[in-house]
C-alpha positions in Angstrom: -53.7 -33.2 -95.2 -54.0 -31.0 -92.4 -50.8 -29.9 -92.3 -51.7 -28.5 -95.9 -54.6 -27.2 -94.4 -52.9 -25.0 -90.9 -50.1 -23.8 -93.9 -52.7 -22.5 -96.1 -54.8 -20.8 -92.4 -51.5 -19.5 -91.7 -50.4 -17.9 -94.8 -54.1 -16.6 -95.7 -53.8 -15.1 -92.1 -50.2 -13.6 -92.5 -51.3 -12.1 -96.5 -54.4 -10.1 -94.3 -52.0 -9.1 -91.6 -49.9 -7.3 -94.2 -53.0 -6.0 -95.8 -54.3 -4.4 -92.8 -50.4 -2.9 -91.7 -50.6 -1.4 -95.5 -53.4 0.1 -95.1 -53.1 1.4 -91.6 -49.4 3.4 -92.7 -51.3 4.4 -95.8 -54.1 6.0 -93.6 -51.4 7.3 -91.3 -49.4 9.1 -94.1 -52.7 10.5 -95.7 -53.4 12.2 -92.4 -50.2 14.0 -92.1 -50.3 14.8 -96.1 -53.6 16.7 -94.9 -52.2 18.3 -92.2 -50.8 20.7 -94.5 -54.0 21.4 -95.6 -55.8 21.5 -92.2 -59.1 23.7 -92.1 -57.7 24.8 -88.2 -54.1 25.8 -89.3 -54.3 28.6 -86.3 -56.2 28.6 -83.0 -59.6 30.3 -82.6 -60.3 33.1 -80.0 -60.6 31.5 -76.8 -64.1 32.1 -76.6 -64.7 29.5 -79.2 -63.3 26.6 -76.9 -65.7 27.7 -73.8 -68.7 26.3 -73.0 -71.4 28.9 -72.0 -73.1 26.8 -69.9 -71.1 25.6 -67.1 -73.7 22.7 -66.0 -73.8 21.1 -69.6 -70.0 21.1 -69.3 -70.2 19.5 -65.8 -72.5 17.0 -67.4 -70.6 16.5 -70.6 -67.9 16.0 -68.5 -69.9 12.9 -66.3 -71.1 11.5 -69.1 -67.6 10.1 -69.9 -68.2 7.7 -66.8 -70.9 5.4 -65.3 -73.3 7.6 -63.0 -72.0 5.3 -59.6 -68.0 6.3 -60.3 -68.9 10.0 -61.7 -71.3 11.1 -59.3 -68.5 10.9 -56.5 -65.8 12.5 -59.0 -64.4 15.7 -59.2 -65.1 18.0 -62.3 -63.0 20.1 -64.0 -64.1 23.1 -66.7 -62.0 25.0 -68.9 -62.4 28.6 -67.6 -60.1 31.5 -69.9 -57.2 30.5 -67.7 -57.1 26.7 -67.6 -59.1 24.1 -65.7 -60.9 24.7 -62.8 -62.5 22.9 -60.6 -66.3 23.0 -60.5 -67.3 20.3 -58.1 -65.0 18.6 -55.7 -65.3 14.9 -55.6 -64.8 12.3 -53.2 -63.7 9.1 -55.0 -60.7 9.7 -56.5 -61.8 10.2 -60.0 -61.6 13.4 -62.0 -63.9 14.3 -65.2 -63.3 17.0 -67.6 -64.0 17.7 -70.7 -61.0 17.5 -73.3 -60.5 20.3 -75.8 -58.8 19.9 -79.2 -55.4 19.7 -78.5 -55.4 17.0 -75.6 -57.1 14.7 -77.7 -58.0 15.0 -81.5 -55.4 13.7 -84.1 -53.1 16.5 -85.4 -55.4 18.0 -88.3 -58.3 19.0 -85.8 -55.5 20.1 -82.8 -57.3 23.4 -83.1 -60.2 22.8 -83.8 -62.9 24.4 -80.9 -65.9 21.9 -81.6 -63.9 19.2 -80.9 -64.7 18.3 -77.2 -64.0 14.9 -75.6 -65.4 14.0 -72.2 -63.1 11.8 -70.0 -63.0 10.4 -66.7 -59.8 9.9 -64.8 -59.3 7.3 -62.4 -57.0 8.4 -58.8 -53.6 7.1 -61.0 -54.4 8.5 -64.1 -55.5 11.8 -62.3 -51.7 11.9 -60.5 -50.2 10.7 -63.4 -51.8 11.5 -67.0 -54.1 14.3 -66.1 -51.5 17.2 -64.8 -49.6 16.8 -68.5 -52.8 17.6 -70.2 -54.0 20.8 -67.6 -49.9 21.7 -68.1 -50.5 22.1 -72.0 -53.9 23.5 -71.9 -52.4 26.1 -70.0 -50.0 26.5 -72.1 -52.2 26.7 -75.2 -54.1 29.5 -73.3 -50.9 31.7 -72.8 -50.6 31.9 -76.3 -47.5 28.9 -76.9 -48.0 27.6 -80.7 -48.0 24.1 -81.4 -44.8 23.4 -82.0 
């Protein structure tokens, strides 16, 4: 009897595994079907992806992290040329403020209201962090995004 009963568990359980993994390729192939159709096919004047305010990016930007780790860190704001830094920090930790095209999925890659606030820890900052500056700077000389 209960052998009956951990086969049925375990097909039930395999049948909604499959479900989800259908419906997660289905989702996936929708969103590049739509990226055809994409309402931010181009990117917008730069202005559109700076923040006015430099202290509500500095705080967007700190938000992304408890106040004990990003009161310590090192800010970043996008500036017309690429990242700059606005405060320095002293722990390790950078925060910045994502645009678009480090971290939306592809339909919104030029979107300007997307903005993601992130916190870097000292590896991530030496590691992951100098990719995204390279291709924001890249964006911002005008390379398409291909």
């Amino acid at each position: 009897m209960r052998k009956k009963k951990a086969g049925a568990i375990a097909i039930k359980s395999f049948a909604l595994l499959v479900g989800l993994g259908t419906a997660c390729f289905g989702t996936a192939y929708q969103a590049m079907a739509q990226d055809a159709t994409t309402p931010y096919p181009n990117m917008a004047p730069v202005d559109q992806y700076l923040m006015t305010d430099q202290g509500a990016e500095i705080a967007l930007a700190r938000s992304a992290a408890p106040e004990s780790i990003s009161r310590d860190a090192e800010v970043l704001v996008l500036g017309r040329h690429g990242f700059e830094t606005a405060v320095k920090g002293r722990n390790g930790f950078v925060c910045i403020v994502e645009r678009s095209w480090t971290s939306a999925p592809d339909p919104d890659f030029w979107n300007p209201k997307v903005r993601t606030p992130i916190c870097y820890n000292a590896a991530a900052a030496g590691s992951y962090l100098p990719r995204n500056i390279k291709r924001t700077d890249l964006i911002l000389t005008g390379r398409t995004k291909a």
